[in-house]
The first five atom37 places (N, CA, C, CB, O) and aatype in JSON, in Angstrom:
{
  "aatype": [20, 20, 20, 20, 20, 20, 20, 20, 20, 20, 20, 20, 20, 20, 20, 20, 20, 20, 20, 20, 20, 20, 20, 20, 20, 20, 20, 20, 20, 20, 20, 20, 20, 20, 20, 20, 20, 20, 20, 20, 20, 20, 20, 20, 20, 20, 20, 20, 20, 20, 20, 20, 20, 20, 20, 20, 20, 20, 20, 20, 20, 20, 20, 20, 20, 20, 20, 20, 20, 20, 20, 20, 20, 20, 20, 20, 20, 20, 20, 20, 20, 20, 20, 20, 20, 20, 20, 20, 20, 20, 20, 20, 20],
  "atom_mask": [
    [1, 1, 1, 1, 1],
    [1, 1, 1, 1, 1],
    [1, 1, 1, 1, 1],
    [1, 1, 1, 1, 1],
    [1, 1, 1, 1, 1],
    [1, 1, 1, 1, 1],
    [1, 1, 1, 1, 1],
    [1, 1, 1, 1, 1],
    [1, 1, 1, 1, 1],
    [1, 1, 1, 1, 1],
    [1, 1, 1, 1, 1],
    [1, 1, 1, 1, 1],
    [1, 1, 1, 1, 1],
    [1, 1, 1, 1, 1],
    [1, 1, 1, 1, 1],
    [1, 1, 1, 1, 1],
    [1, 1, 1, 1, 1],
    [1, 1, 1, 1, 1],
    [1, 1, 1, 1, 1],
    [1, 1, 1, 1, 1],
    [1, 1, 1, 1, 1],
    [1, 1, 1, 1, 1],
    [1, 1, 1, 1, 1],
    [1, 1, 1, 1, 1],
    [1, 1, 1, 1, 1],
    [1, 1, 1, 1, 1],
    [1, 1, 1, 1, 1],
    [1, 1, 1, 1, 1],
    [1, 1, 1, 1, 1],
    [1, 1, 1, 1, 1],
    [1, 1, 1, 1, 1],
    [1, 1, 1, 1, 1],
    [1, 1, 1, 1, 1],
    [1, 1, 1, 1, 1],
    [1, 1, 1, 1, 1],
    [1, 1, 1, 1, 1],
    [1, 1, 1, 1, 1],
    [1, 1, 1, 1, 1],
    [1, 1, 1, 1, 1],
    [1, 1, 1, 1, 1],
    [1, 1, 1, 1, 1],
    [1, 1, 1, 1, 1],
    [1, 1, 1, 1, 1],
    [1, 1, 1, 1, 1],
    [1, 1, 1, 1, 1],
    [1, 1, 1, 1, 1],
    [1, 1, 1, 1, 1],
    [1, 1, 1, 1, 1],
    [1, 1, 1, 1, 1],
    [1, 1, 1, 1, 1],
    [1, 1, 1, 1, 1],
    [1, 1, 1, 1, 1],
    [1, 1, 1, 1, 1],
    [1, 1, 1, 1, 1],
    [1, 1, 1, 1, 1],
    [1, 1, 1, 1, 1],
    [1, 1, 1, 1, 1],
    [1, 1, 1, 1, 1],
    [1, 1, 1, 1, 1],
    [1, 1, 1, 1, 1],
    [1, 1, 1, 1, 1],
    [1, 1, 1, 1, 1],
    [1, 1, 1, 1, 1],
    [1, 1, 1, 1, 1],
    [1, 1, 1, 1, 1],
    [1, 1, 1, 1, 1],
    [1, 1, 1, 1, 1],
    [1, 1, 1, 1, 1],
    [1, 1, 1, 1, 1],
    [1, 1, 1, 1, 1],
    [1, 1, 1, 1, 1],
    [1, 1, 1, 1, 1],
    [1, 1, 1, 1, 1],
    [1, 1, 1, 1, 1],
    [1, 1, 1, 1, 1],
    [1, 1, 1, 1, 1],
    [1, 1, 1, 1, 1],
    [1, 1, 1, 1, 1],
    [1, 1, 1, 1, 1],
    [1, 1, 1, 1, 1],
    [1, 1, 1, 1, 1],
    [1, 1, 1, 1, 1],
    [1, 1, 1, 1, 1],
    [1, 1, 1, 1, 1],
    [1, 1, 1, 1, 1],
    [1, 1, 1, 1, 1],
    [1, 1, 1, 1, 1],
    [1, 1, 1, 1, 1],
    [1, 1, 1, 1, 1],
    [1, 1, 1, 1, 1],
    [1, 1, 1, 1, 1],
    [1, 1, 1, 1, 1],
    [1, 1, 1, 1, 1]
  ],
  "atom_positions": [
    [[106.38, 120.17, 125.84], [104.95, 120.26, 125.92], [104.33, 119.07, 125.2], [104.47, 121.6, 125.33], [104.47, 119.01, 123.98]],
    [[103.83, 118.36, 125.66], [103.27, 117.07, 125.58], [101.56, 117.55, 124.48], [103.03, 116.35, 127.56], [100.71, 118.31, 124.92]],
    [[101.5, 117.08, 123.5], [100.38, 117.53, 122.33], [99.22, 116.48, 122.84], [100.95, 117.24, 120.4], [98.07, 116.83, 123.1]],
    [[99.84, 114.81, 122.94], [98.31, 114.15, 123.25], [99.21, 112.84, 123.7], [96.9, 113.91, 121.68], [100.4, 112.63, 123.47]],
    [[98.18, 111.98, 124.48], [98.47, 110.8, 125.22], [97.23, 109.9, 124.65], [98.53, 111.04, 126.95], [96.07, 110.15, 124.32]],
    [[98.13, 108.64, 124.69], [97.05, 107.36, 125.04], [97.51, 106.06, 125.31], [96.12, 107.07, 123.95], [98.71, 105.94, 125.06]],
    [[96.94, 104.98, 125.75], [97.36, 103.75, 125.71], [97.53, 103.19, 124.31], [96.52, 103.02, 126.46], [96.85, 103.42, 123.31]],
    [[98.7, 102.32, 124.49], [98.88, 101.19, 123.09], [99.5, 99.87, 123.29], [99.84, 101.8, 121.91], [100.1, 99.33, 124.21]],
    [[99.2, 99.59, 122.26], [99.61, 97.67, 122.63], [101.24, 97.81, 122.37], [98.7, 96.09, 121.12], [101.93, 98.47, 121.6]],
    [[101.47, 96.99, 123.27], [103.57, 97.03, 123.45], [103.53, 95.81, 124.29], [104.64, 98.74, 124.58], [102.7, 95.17, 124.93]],
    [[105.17, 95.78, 123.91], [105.56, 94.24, 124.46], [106.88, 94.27, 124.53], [105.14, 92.95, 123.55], [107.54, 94.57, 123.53]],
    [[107.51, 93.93, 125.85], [109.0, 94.08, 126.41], [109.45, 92.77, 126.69], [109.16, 94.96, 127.76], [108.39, 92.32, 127.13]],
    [[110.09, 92.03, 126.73], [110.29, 90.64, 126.91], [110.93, 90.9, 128.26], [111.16, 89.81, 125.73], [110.81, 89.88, 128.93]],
    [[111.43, 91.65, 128.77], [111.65, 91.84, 130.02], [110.83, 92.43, 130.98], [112.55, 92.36, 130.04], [111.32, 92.66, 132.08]],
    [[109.6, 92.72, 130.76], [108.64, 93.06, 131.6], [107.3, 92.43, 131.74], [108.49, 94.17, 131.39], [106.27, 92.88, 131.25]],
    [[107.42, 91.17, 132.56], [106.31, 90.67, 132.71], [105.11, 90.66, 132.7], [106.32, 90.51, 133.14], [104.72, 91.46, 133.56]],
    [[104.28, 90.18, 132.19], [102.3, 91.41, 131.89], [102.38, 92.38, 131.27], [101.4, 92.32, 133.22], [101.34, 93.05, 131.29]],
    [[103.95, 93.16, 130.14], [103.44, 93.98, 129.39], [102.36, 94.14, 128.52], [104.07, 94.14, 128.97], [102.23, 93.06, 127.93]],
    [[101.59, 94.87, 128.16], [100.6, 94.66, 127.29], [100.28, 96.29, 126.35], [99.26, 94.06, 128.29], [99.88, 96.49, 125.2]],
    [[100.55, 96.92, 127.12], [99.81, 98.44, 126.85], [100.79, 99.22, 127.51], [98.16, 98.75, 127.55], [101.24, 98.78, 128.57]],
    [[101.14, 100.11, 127.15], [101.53, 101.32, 127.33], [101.46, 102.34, 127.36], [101.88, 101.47, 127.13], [101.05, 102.56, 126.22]],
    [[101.6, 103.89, 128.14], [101.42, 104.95, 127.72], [101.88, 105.43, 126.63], [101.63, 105.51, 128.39], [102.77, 104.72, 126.16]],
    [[101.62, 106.43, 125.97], [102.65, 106.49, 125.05], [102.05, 108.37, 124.81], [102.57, 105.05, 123.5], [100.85, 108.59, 124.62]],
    [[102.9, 109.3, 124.86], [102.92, 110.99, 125.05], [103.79, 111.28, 123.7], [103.84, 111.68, 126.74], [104.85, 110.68, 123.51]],
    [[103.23, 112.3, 122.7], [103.86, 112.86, 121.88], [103.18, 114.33, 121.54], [104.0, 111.93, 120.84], [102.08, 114.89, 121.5]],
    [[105.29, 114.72, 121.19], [105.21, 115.93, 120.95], [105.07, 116.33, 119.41], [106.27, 116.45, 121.57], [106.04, 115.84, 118.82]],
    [[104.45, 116.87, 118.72], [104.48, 117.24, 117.3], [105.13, 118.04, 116.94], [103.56, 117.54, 116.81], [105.11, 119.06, 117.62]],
    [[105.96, 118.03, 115.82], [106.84, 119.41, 115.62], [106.42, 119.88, 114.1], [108.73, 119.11, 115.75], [107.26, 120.18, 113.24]],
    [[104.73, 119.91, 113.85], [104.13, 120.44, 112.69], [103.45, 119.73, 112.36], [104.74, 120.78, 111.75], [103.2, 118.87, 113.2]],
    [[102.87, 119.62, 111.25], [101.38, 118.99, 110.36], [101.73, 118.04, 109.83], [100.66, 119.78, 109.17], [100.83, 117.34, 109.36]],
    [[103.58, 117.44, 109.65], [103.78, 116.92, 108.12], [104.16, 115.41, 108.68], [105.21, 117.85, 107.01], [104.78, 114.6, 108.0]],
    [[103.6, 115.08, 110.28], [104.39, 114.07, 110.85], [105.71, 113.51, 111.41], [104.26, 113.62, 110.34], [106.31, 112.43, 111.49]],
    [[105.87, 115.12, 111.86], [107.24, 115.11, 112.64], [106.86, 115.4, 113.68], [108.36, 115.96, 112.3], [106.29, 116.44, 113.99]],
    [[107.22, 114.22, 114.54], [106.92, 114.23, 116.29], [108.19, 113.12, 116.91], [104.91, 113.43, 116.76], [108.95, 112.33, 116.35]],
    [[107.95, 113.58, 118.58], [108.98, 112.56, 119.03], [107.72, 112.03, 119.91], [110.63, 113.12, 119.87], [106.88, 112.84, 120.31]],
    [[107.62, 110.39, 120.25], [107.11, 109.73, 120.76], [107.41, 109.05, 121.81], [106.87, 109.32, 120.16], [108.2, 108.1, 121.75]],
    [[106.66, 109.52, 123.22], [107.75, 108.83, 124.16], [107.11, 107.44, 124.63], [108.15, 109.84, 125.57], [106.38, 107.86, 125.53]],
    [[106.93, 106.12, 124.62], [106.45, 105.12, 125.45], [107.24, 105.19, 126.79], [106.58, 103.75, 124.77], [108.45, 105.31, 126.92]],
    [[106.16, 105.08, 127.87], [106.06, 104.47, 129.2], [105.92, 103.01, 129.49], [105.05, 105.01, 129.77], [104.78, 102.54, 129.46]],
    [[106.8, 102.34, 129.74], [106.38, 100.92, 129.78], [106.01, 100.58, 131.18], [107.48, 99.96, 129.27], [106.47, 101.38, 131.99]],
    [[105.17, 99.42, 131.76], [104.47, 99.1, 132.65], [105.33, 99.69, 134.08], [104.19, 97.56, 132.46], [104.87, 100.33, 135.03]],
    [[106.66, 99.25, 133.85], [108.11, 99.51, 134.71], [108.48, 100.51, 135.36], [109.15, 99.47, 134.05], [109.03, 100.68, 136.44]],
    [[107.92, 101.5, 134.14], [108.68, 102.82, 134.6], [109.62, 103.08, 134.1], [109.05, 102.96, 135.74], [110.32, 103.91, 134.68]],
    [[110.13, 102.47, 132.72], [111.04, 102.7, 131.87], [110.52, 103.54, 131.02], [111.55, 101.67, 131.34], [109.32, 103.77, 131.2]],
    [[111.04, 104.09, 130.11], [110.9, 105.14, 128.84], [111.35, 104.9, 127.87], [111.35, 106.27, 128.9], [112.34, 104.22, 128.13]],
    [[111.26, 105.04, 126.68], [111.5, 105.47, 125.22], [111.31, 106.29, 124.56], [111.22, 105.02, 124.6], [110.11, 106.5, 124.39]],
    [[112.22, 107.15, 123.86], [111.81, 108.05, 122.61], [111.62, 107.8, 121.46], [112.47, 108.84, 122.36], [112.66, 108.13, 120.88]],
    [[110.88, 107.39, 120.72], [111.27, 107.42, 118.91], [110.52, 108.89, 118.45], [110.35, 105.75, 117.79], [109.6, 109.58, 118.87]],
    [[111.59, 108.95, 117.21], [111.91, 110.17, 116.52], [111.11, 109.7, 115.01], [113.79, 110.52, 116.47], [111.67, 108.95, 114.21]],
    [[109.65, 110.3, 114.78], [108.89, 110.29, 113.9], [109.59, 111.27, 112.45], [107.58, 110.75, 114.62], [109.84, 112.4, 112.88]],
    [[109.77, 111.21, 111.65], [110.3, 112.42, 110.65], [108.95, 111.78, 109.27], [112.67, 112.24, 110.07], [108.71, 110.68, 108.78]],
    [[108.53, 112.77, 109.14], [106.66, 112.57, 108.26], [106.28, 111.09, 108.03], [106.53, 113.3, 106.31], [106.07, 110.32, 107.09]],
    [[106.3, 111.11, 109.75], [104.88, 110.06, 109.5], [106.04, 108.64, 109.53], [103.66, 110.36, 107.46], [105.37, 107.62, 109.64]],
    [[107.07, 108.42, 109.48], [108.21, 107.17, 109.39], [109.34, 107.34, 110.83], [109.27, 107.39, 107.63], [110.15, 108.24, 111.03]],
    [[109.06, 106.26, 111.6], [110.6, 105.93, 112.68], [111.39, 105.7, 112.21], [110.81, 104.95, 113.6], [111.64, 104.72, 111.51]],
    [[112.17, 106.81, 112.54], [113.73, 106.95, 112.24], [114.72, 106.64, 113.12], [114.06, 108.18, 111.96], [115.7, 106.12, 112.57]],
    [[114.78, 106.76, 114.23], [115.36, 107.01, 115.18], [115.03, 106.85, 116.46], [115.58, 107.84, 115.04], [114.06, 107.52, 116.8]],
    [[115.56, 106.15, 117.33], [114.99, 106.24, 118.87], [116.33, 106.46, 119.8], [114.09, 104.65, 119.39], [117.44, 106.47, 119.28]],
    [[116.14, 106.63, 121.25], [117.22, 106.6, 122.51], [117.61, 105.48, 122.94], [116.82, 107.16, 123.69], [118.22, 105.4, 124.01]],
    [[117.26, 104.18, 122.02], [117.81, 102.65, 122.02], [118.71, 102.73, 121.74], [117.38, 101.65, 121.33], [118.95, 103.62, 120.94]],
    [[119.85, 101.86, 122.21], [120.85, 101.4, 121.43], [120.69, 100.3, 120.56], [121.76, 101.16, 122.13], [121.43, 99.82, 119.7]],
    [[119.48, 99.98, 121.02], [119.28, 98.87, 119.67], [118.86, 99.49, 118.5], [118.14, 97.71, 119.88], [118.26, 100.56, 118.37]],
    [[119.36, 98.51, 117.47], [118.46, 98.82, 115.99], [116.98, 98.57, 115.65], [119.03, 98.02, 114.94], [116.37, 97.51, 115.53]],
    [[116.54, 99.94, 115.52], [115.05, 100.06, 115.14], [114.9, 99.75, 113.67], [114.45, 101.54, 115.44], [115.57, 100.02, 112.67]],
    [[113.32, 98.82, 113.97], [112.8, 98.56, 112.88], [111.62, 99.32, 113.02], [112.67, 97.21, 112.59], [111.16, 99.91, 114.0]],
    [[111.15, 99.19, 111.63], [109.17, 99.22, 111.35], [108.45, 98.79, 110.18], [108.52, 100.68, 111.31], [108.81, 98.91, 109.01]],
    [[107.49, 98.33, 110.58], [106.55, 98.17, 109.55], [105.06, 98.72, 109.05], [106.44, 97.17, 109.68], [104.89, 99.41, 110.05]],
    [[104.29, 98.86, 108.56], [103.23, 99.39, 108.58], [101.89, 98.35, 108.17], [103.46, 100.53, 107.75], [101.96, 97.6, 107.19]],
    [[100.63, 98.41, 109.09], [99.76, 97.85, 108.81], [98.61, 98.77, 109.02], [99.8, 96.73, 109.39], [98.29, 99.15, 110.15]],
    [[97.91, 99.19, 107.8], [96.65, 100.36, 108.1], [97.21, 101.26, 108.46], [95.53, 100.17, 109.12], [98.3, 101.65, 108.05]],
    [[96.36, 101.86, 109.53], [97.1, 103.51, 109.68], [98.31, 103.28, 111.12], [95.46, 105.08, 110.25], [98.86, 104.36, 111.37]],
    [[98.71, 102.32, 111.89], [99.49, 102.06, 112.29], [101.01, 101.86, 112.09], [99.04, 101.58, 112.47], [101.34, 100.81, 111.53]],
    [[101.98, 102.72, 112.48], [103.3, 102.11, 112.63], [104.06, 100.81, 113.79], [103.94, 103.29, 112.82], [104.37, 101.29, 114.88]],
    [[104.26, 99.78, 113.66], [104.55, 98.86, 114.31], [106.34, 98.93, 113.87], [103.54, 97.56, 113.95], [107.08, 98.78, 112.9]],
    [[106.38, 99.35, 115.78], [108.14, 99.81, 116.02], [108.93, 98.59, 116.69], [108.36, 101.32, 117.26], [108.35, 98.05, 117.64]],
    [[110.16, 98.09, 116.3], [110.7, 97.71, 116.95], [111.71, 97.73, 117.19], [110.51, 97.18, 116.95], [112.51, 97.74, 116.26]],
    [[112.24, 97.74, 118.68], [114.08, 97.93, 118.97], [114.01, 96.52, 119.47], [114.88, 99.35, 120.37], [113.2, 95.89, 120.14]],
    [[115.58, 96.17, 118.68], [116.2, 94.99, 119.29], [115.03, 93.83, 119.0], [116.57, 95.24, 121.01], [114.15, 93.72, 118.14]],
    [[115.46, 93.04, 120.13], [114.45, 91.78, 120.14], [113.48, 91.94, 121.29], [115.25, 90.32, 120.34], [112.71, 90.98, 121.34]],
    [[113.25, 92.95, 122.36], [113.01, 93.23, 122.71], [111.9, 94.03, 123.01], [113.59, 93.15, 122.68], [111.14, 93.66, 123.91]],
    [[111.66, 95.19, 122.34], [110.67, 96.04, 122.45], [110.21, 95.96, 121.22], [110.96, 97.3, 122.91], [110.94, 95.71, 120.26]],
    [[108.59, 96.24, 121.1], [107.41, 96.47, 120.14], [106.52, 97.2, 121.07], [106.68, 95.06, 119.47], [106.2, 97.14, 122.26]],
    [[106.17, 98.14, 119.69], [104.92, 99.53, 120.09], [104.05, 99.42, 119.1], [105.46, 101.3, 120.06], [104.6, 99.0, 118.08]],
    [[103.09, 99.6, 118.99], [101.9, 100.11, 118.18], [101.65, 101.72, 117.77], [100.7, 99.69, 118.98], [100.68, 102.35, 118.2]],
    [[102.4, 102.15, 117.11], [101.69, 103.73, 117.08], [100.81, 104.04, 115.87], [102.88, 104.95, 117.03], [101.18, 104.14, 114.7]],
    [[99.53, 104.18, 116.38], [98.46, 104.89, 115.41], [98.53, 106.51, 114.83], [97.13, 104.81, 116.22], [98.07, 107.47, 115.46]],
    [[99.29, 106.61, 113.33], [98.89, 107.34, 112.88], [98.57, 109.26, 113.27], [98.17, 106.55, 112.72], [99.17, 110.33, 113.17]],
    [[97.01, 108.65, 113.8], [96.49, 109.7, 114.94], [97.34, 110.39, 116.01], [95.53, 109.03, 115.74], [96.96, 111.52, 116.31]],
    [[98.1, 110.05, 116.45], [99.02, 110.43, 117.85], [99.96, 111.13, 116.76], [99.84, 108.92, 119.07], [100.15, 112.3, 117.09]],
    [[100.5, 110.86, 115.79], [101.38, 111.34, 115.56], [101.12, 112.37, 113.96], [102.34, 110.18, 115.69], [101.89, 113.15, 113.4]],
    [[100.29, 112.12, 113.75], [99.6, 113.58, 113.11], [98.85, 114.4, 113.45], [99.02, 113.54, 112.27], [98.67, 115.44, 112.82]],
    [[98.18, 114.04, 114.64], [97.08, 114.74, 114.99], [95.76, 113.88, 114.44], [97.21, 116.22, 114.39], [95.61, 112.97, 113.64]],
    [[94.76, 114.78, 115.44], [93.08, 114.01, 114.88], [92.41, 113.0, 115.38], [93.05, 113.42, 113.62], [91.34, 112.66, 114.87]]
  ]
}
């Protein structure tokens, strides 16, 4: 059951004109545990695995990074993929 959707800034080096993405998450409580799925322009998918409010984990085989700027998490697998996730999507609000 999908909690909330929106567009976000992302970038695939293999997908030409990426820019934005869907991006659907499920919450699993108040404390910032959700799984986050990006849609990329393609029709590809991703999961990352939020545990309060920090990416832990995704369905990459690459190694995820992150960093934080403001209320944003900025995700990345590999050399490859970057997401923007605000906060909001993944606490609620």
């Amino acid at each position: 059951m999908t909690e909330a959707s929106a567009p976000v800034a992302c970038t695939h080096s293999l997908e030409a004109g990426a820019g934005q993405c869907q991006v659907f998450v499920i919450r699993r409580g108040h404390d910032g545990t959700a799984t986050v799925e990006v849609r990329w322009p393609a029709g590809t998918t991703r999961r990352i695995l939020f545990l309060r409010g920090t990416p832990v984990a995704s369905d990459s085989p690459e190694p995820l990074s992150a960093s934080r700027r403001g209320d944003t998490s900025f995700v990345t697998l590999g050399a490859r993929e970057r997401v923007e996730i605000p906060d909001a999507l993944v606490f609620g609000g």
